[in-house]
N, C-alpha and C positions, 0 to 999 in steps of 0.2 A: 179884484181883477175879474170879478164877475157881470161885471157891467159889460165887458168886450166879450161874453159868452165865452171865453176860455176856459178851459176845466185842464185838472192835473193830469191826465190823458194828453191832451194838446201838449203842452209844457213838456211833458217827458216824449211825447213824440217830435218835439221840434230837435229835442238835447240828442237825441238818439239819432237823428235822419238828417238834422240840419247842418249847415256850415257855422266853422265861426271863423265872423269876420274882424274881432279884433279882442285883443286883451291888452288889460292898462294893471299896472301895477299900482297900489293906493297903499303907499307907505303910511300913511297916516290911521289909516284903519286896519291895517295889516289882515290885507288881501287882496283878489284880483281880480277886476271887472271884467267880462265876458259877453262881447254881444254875438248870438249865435242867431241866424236867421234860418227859415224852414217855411212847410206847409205844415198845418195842423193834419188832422186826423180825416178833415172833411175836404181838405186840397186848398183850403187859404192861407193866406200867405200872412205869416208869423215872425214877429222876431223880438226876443225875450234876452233883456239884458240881467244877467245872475253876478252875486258876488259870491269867490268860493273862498269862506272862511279859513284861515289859518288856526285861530284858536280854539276854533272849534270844528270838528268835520263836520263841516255844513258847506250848502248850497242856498244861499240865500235869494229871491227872486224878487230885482228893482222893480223893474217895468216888462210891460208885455203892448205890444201895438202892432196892428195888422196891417 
């Protein structure tokens, strides 16, 4: 994810400030997809789709695109 200049700053400030606009439940993986959208740290526009683990307490992060 470094390619798109995002840093773990961005990412925890989209999860903190941003909206989310949809969750999917994935029976299959047992967990639930999360797309949260935001401005990063620098005022661009962010939106970071996470999977939050069940088996394990985690936050896992698919994609990231500005």
């Amino acid at each position: 994810m470094a390619a798109r200049n995002a840093t773990m700053d961005d990412y925890l400030y989209v999860i903190n400030w941003g909206e989310i606009v949809s969750v999917e439940e994935d029976p299959e993986q047992h967990n639930h997809k999360c797309k949260i959208t935001g401005k990063d740290i620098d005022g661009e526009d962010l939106t970071l789709v996470v999977a939050l683990l069940e088996k394990e307490p985690a936050v896992l992060c698919i994609t990231v695109h500005g």
